[in-house]
Backbone as CSV, one residue per row, in Angstrom:
resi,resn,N_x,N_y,N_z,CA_x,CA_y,CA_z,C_x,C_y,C_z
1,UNK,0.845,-1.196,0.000,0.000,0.000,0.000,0.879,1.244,0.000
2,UNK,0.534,2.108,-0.986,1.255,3.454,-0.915,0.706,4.285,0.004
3,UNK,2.041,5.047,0.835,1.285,5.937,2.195,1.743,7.349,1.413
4,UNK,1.100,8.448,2.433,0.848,9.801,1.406,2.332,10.460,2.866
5,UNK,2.857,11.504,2.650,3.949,12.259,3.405,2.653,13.257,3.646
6,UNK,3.415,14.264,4.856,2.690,14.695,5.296,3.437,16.191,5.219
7,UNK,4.267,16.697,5.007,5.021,17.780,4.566,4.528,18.716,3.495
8,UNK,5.218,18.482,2.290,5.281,19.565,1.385,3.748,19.114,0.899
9,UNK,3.282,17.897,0.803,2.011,17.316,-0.094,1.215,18.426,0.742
10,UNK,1.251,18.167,2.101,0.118,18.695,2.244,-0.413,20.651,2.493
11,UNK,0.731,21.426,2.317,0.524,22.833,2.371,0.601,23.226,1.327
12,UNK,0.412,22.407,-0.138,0.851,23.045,-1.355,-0.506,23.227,-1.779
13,UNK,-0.519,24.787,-2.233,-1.946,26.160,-2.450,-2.896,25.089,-3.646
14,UNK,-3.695,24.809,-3.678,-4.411,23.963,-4.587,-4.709,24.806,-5.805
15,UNK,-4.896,26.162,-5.676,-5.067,26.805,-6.936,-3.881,27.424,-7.619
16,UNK,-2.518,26.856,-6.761,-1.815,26.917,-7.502,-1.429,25.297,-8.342
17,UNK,-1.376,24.436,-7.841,-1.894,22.988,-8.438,-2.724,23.039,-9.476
18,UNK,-3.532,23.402,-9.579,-4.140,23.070,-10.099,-4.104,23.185,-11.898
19,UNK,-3.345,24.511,-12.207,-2.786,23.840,-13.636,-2.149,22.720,-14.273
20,UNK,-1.293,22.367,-13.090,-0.418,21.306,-13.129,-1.243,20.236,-13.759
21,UNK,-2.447,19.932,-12.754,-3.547,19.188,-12.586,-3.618,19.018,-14.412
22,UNK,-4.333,20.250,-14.922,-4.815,20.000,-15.835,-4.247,19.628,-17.011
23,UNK,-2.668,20.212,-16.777,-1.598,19.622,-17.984,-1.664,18.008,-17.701
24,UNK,-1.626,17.407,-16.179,-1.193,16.251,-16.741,-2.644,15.270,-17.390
25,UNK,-3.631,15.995,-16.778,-5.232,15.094,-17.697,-4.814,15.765,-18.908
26,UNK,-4.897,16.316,-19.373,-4.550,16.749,-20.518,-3.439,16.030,-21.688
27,UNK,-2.418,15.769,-21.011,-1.251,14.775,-21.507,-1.739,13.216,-22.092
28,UNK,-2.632,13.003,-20.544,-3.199,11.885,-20.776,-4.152,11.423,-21.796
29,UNK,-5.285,12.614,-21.748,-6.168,12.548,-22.626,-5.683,12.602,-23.887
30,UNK,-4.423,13.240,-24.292,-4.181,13.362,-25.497,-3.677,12.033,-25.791
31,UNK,-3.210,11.065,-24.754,-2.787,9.554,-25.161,-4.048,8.826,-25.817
32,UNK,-5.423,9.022,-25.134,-6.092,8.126,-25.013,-7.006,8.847,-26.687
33,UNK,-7.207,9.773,-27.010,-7.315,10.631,-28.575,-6.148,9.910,-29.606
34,UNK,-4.673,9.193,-29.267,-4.290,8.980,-30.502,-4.515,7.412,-30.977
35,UNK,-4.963,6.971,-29.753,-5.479,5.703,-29.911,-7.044,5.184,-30.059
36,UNK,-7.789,6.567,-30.811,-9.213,6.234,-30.578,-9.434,5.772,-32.026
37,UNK,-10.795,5.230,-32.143,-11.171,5.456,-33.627,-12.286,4.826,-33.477
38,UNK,-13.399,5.593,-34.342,-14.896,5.535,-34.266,-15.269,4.404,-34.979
39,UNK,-14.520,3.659,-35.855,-14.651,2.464,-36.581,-14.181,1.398,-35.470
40,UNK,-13.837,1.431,-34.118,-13.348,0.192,-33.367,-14.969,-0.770,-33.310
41,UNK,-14.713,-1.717,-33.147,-16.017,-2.591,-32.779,-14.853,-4.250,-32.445
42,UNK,-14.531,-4.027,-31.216,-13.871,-5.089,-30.539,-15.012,-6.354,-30.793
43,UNK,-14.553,-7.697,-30.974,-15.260,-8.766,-31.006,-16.062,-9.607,-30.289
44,UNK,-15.209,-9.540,-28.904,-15.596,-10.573,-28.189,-14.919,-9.432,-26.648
45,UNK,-15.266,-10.044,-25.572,-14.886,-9.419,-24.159,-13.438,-9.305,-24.065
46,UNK,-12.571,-10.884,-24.222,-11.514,-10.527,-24.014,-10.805,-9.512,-25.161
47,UNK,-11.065,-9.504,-26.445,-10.692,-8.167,-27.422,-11.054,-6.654,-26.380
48,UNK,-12.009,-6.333,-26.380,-12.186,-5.512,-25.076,-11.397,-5.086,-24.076
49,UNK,-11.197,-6.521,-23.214,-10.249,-6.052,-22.014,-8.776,-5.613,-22.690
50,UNK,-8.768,-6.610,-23.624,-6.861,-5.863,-24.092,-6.926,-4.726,-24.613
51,UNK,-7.732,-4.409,-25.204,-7.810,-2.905,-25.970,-7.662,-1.689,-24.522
52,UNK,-8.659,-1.910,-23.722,-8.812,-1.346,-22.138,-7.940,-1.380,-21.916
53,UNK,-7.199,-2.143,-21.254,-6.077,-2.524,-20.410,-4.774,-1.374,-20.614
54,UNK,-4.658,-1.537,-22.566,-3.870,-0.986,-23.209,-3.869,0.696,-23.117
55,UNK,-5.278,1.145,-23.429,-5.295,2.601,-23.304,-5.086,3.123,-21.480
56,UNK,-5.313,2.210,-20.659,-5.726,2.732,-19.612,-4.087,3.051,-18.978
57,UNK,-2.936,2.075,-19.404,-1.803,1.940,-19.314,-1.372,3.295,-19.694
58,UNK,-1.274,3.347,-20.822,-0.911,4.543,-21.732,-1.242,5.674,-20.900
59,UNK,-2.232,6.205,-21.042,-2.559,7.152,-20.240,-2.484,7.785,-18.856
60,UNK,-2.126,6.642,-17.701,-2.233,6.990,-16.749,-1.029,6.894,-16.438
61,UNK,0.139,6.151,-17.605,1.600,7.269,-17.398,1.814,7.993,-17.263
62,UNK,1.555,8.688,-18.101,1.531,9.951,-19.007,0.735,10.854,-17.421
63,UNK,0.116,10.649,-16.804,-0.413,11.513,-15.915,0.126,11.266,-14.733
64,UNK,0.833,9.783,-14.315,1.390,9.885,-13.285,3.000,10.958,-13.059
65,UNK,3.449,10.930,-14.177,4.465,11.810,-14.496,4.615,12.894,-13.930
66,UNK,3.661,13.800,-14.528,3.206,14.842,-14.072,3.082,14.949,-12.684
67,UNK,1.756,13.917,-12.569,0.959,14.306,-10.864,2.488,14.198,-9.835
68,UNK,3.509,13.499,-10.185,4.603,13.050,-8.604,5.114,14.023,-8.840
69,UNK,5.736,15.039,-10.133,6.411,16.062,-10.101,5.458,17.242,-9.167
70,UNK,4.214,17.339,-9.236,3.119,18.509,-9.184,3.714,18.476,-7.838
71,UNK,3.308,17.137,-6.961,2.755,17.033,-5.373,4.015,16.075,-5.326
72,UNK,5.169,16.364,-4.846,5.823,15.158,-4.577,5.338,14.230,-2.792
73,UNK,5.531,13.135,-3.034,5.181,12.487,-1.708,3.813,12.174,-1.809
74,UNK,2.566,12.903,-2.719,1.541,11.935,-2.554,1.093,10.661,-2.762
75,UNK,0.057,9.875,-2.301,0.506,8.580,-2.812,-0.876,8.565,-3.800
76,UNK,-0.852,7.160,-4.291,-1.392,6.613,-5.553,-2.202,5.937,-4.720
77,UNK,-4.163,5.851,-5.373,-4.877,5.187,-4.491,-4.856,3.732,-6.014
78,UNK,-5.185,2.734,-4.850,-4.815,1.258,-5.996,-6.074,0.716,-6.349
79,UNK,-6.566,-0.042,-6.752,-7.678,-0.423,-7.249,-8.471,-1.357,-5.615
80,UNK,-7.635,-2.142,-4.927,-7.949,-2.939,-3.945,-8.269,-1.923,-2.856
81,UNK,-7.631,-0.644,-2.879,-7.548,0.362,-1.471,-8.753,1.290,-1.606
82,UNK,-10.159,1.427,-2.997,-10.937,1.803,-3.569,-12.360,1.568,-2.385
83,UNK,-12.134,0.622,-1.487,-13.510,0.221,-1.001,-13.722,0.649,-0.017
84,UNK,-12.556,1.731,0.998,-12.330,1.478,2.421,-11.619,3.241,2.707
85,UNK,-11.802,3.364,3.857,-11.144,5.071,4.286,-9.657,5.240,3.636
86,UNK,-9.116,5.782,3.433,-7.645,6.290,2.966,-6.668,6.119,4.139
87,UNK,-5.554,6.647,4.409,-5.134,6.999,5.459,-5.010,8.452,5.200
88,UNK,-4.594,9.371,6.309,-4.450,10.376,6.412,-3.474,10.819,5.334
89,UNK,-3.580,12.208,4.506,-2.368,12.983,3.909,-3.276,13.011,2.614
90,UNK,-2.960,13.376,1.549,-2.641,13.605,0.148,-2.990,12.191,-0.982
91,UNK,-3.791,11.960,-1.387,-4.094,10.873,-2.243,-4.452,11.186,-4.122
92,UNK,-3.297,10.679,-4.847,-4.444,10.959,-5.876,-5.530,9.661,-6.530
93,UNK,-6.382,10.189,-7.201,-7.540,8.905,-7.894,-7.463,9.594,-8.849
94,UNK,-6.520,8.229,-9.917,-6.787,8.328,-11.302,-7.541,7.809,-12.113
95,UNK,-8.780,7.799,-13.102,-8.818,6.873,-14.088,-8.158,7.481,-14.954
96,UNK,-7.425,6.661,-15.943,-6.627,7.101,-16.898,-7.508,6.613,-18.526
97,UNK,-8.600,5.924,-17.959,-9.640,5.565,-19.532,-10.955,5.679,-18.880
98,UNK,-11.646,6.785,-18.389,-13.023,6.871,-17.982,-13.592,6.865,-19.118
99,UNK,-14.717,5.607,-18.900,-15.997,5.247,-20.021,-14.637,4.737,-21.237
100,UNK,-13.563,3.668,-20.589,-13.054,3.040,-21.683,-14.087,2.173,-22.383
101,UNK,-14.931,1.072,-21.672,-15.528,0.830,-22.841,-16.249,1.589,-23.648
102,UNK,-16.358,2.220,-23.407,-16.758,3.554,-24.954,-15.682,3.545,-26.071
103,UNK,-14.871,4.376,-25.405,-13.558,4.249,-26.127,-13.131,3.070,-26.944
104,UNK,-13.375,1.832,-26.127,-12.912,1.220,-27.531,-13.830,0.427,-28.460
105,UNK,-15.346,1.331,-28.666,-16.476,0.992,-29.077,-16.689,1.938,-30.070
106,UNK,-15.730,2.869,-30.228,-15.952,3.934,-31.043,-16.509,5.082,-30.515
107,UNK,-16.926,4.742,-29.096,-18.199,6.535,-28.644,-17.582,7.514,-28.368
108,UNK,-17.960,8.495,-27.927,-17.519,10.150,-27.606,-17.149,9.687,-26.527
109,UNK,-18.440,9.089,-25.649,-18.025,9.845,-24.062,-17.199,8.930,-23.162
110,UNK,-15.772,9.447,-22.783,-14.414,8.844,-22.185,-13.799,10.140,-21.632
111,UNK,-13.211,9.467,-21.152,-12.074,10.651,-19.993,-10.878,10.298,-19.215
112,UNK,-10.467,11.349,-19.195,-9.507,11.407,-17.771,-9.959,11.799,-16.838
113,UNK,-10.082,11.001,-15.353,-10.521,11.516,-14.104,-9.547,12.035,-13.223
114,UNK,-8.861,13.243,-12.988,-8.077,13.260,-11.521,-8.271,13.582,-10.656
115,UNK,-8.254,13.447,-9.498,-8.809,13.793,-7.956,-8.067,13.743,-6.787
116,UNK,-7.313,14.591,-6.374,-7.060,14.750,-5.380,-7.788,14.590,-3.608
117,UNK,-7.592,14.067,-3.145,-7.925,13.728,-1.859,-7.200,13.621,-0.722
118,UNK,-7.563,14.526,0.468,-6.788,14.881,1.076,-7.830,14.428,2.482
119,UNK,-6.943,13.827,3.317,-7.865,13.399,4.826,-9.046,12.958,4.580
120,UNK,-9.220,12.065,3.050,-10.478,11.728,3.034,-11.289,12.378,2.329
121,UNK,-11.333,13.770,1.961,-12.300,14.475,1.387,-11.394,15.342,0.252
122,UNK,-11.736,15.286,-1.083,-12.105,15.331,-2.535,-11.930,16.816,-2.520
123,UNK,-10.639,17.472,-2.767,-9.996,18.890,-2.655,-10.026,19.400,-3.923
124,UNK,-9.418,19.085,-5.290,-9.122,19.163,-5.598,-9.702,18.056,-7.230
125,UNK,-10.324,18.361,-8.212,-10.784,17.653,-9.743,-10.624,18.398,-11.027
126,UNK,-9.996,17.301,-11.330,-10.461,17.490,-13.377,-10.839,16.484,-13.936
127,UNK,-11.570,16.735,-14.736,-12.033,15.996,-15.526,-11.667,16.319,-17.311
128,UNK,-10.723,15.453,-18.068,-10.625,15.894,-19.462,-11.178,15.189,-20.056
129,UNK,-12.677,15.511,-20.911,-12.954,14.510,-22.228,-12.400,15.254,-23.415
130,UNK,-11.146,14.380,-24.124,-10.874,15.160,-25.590,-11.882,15.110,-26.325
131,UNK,-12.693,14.240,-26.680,-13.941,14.585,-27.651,-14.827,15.946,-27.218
132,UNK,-14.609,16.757,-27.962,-14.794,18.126,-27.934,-14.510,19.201,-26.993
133,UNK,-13.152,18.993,-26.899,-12.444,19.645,-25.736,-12.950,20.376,-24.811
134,UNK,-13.375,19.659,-23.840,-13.890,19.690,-22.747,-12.909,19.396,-21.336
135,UNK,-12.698,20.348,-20.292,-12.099,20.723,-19.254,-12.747,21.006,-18.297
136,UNK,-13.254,20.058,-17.116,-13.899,20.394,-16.138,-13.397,20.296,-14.721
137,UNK,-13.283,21.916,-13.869,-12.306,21.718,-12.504,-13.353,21.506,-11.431
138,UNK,-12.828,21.512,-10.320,-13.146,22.149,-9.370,-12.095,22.067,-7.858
139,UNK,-12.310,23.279,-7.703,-11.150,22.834,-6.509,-12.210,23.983,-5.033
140,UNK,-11.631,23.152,-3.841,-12.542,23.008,-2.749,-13.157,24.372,-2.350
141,UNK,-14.403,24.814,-2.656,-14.228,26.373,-2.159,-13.680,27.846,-3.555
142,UNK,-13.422,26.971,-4.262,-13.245,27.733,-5.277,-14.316,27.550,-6.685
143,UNK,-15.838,26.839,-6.327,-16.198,26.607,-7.438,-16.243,25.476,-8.319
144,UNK,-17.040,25.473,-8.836,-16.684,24.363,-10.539,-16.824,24.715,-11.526
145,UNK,-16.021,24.492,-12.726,-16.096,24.968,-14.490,-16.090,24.232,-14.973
146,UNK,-16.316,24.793,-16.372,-16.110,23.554,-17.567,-15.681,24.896,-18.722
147,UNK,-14.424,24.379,-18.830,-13.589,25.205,-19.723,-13.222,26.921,-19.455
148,UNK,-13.639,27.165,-17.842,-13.469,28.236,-17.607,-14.445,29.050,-17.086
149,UNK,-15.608,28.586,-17.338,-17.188,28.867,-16.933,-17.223,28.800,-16.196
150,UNK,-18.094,28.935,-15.156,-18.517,28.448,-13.539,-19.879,27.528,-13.673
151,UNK,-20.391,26.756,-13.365,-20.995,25.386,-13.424,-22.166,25.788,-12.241
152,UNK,-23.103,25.436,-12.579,-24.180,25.567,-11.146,-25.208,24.684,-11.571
153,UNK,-25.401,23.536,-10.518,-27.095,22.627,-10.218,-27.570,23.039,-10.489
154,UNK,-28.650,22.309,-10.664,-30.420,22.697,-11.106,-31.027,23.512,-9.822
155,UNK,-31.751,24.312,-10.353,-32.462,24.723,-9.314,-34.550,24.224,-8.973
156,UNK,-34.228,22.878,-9.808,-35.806,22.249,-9.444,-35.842,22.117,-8.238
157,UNK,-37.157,22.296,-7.675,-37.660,21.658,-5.959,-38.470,20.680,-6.363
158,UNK,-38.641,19.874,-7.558,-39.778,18.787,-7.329,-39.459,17.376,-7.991
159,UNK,-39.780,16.873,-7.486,-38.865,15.553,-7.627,-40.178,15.027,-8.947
160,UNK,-41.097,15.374,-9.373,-42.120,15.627,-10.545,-41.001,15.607,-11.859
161,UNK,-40.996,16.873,-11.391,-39.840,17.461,-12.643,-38.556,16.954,-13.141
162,UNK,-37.647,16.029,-12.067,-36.217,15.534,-12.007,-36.073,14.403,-13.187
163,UNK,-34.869,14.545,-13.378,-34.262,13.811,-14.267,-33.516,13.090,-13.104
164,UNK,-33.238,11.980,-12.919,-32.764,11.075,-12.088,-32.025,10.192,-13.055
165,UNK,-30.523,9.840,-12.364,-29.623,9.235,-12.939,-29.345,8.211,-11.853
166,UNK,-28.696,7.010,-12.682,-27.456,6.146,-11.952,-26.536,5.629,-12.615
167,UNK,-25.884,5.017,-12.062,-24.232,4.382,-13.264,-24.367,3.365,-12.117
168,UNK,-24.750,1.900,-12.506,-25.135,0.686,-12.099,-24.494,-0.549,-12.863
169,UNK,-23.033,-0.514,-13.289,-22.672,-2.171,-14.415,-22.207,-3.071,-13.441
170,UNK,-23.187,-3.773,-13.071,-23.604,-5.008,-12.336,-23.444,-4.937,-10.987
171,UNK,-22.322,-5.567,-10.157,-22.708,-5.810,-8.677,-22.906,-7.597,-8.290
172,UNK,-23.189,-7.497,-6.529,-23.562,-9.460,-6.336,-25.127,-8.643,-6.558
173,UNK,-26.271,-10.041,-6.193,-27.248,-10.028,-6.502,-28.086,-9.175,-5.383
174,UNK,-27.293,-9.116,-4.305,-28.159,-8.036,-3.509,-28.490,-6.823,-4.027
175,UNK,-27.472,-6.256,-4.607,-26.934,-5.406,-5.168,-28.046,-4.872,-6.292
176,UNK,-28.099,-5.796,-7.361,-28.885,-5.777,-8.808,-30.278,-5.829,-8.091
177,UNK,-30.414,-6.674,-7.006,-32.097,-6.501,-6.818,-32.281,-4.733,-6.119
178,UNK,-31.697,-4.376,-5.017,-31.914,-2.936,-4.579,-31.881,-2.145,-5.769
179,UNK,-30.943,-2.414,-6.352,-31.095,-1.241,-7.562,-32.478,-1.700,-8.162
180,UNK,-33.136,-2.595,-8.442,-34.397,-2.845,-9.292,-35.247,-1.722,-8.707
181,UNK,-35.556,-2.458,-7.189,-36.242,-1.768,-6.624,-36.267,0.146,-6.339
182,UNK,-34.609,0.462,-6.255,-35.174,2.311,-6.272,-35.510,2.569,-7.694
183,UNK,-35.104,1.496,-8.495,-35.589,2.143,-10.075,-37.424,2.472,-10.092
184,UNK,-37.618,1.182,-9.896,-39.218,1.313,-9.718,-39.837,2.329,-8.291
185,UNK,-38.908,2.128,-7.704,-39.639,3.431,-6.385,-39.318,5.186,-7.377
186,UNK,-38.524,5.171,-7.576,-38.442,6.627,-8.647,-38.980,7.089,-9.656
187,UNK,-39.333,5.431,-10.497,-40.160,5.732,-11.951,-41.476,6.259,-11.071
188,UNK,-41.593,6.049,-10.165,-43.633,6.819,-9.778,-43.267,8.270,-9.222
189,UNK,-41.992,8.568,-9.001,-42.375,10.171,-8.845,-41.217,11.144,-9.570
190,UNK,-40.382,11.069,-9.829,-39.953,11.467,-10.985,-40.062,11.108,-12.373
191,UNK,-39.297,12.554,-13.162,-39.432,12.457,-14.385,-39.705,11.537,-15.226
192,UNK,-37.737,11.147,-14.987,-37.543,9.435,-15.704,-36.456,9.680,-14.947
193,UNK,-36.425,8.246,-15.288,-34.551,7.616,-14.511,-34.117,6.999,-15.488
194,UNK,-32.650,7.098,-16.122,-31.719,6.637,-16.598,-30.546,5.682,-15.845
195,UNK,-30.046,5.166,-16.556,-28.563,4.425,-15.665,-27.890,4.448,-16.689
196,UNK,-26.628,5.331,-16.389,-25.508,5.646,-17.555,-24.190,4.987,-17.358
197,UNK,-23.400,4.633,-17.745,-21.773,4.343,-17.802,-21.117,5.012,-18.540
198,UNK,-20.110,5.472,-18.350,-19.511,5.270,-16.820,-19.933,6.372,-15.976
199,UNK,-19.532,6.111,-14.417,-19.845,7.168,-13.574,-19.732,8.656,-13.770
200,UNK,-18.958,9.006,-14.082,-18.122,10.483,-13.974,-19.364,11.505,-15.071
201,UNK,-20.259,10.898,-16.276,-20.482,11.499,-16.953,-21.753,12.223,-16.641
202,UNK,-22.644,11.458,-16.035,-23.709,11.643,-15.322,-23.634,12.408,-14.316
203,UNK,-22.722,12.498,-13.506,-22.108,13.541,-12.538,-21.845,14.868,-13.406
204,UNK,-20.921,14.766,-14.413,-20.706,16.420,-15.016,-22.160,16.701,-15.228
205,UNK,-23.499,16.178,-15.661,-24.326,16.625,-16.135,-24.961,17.702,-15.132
206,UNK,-25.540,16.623,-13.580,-25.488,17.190,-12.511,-24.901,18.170,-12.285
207,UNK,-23.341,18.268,-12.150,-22.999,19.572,-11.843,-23.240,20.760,-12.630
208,UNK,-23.923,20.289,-14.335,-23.983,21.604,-15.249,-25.516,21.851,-15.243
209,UNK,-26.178,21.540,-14.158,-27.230,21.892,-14.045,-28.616,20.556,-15.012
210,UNK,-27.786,19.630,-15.765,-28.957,18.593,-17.057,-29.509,17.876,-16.427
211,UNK,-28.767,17.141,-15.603,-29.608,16.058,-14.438,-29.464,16.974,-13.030
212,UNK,-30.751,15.873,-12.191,-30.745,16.503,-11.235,-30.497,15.700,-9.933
213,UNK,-30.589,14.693,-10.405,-30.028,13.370,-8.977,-29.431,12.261,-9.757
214,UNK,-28.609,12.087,-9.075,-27.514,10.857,-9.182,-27.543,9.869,-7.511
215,UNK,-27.501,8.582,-8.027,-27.032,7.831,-6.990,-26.586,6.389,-7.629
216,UNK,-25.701,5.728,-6.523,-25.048,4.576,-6.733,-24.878,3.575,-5.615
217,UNK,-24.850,2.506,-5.437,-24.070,1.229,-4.960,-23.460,0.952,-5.035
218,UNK,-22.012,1.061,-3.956,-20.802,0.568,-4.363,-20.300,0.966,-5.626
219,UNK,-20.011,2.576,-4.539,-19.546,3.744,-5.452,-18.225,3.468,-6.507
220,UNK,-18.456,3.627,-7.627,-16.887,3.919,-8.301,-15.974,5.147,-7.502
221,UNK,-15.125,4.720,-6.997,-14.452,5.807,-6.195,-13.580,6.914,-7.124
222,UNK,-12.800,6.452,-8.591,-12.280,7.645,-9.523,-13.557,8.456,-10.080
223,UNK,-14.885,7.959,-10.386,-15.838,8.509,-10.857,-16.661,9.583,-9.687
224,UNK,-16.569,9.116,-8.706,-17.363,9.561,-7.351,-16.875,10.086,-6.906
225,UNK,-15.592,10.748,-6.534,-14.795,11.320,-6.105,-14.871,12.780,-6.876
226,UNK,-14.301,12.320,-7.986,-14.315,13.737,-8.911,-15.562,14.507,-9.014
227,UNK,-16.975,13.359,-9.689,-17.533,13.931,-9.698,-18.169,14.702,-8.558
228,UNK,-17.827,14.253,-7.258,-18.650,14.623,-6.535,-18.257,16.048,-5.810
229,UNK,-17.008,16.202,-6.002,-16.609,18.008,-5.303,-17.046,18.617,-6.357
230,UNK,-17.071,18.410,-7.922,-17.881,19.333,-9.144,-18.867,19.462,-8.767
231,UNK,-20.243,18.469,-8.612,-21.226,18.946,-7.918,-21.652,19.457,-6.570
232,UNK,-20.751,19.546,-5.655,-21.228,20.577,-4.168,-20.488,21.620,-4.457
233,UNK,-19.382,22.054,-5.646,-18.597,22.859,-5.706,-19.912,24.059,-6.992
234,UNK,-20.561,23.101,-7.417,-21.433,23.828,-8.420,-22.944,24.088,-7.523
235,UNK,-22.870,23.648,-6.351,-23.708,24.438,-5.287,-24.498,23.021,-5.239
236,UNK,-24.650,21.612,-5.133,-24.812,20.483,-5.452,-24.968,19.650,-3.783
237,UNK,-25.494,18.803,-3.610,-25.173,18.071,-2.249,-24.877,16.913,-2.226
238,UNK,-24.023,16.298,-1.407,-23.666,14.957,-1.610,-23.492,14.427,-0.003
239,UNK,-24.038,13.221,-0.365,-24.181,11.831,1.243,-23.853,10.964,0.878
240,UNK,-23.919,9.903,1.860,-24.403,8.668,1.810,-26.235,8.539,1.792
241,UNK,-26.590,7.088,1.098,-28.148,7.209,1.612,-28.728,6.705,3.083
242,UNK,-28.054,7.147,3.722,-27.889,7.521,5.346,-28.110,9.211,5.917
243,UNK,-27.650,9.641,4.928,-28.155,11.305,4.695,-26.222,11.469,5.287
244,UNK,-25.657,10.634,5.552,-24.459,11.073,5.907,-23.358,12.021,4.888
245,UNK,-22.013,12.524,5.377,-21.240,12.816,4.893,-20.809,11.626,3.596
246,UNK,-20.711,11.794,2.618,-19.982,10.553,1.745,-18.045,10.708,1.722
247,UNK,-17.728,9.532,1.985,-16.786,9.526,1.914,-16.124,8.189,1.226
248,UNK,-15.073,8.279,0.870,-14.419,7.007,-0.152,-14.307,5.749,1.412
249,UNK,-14.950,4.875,0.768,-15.662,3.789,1.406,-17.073,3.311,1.684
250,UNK,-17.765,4.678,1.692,-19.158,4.659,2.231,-19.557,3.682,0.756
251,UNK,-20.727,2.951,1.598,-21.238,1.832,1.189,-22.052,2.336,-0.272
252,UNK,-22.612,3.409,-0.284,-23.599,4.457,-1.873,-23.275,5.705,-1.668
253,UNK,-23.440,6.203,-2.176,-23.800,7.715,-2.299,-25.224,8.219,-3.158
254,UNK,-25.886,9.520,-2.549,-26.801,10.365,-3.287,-25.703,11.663,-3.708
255,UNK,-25.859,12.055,-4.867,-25.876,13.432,-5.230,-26.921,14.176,-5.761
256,UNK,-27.080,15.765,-5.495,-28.257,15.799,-6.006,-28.885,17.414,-6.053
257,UNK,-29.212,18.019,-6.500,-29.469,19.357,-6.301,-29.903,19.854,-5.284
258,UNK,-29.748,21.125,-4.864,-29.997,21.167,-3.225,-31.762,21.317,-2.840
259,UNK,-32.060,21.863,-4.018,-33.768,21.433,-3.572,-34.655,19.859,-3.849
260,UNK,-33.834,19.047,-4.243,-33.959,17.780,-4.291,-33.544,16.590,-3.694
261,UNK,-32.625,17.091,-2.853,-31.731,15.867,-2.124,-32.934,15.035,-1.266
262,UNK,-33.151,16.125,-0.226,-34.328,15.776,0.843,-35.314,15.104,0.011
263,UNK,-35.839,15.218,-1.104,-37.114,14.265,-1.663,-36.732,12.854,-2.220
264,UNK,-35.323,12.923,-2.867,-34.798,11.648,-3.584,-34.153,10.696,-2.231
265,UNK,-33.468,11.709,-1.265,-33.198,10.750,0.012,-34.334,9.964,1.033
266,UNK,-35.784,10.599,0.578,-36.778,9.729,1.249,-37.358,8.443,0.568
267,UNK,-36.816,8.701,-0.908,-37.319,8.046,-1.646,-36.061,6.651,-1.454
268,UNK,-35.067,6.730,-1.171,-34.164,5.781,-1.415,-33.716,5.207,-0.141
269,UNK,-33.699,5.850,1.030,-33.416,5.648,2.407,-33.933,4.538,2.532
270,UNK,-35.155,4.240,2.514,-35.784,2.747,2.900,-35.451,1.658,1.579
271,UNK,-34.849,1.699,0.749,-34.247,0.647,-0.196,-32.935,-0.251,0.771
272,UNK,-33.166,-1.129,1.763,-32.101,-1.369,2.023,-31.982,-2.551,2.044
């Protein structure tokens, strides 16, 4: 397990980081753009995973580079260390192929996720999709953008009106049945509900005001992370469906506009 230093990682100004930030998604993303092509149509799963495997490699060189020069001493969160609290200090969460299977399906929507995390809580995001150069920050207290803009939630109060999201690819069977069930507890009072892949994209929407609730099971932590300081940073709220603080481990998360949280959290609280 990589541990984070507790020195220089942790007094370094985040908005001064934060270009850094975006050169190295940026680097990355430009890996994962020279290896795209809208004609891919992989064959079979394992064609898939190698194609994945391959871009996700590529890319999250190319950004680790960067990120140890930016913050020296932070550490790298691992795929196994994804389910459970951090330790104290400086963490980054990379995906280096968000919505790879897109990517190697031919679609638009893919990314670079980076996220900084510090004592647990989500300081510091970018998000790069090269398909139509798109740049989305946010850093703690300073806001969220997309390409420079400032980003703000929906301002619906009625859960009538909501567009309701999730990012749900599979789970054990406890899992797939709860999700059945808030699907059908939501289709009777909201809009509609969708379930998108990958995580992160459904979140930018949220934070740009398109959707208006997001939630998950056995959170993607590079997707949930990022997205989730974009949306409280774009004036957005985020828990557990406990109504708690969310934090990397918590068992789900709600996100959700601030006049909607309270209606989608009554609606999902008793799904257990």
């Amino acid at each position: 397990m990589s541990t984070a230093s507790t020195g220089q990682a942790t007094t370094t100004d985040l908005a001064e980081l934060l270009p850094q930030v975006v050169h190295a998604a940026t680097q990355a993303g430009d890996r994962l753009m020279k290896a795209f092509s809208r004609d891919s149509r992989p064959t079979d799963r394992a064609a898939m995973y190698k194609l994945g495997m391959h871009i996700e490699s590529e890319s999250k060189t190319a950004a680790r580079t960067v990120l140890n020069d930016a913050l020296p001493g932070a550490g790298w969160v691992e795929e196994e260390q994804e389910g459970s609290l951090l330790p104290e200090g400086d963490w980054w969460v990379v995906d280096g192929a968000e919505g790879g299977v897109n990517h190697v399906h031919g679609l638009p929507e893919w990314g670079v996720t980076v996220t900084l995390i510090r004592d647990n809580v989500p300081v510091l995001a970018v998000v790069r999709q090269p398909v139509g150069d798109l740049t989305y920050t946010a850093v703690q207290g300073g806001g969220a953008k997309l390409n420079g803009t400032s980003l703000r939630a929906s301002d619906k109060t009625e859960l009538e009106a909501a567009i309701v999201t999730a990012s749900q690819a599979g789970g054990d069977g406890h899992v797939s049945e709860r999700f059945g069930r808030a699907v059908a507890a939501l289709s009777q009072c909201a809009l509609l509900v969708r379930n998108t892949i990958p995580t992160t994209f459904p979140l930018l929407a949220v934070a740009s005001g398109q959707y208006d609730v997001f939630w998950q099971y056995e959170p993607d932590l590079p997707g949930v992370s990022a997205g989730s300081l974009l949306v409280s940073e774009a004036g957005g709220i985020v828990t557990d469906l406990r109504g708690r603080p969310w934090t990397p481990g918590s068992r789900d998360v709600l996100i959700a506009a601030p006049g909607l949280h309270a209606a989608a959290l009554a609606v999902l609280s008793p799904i257990v």
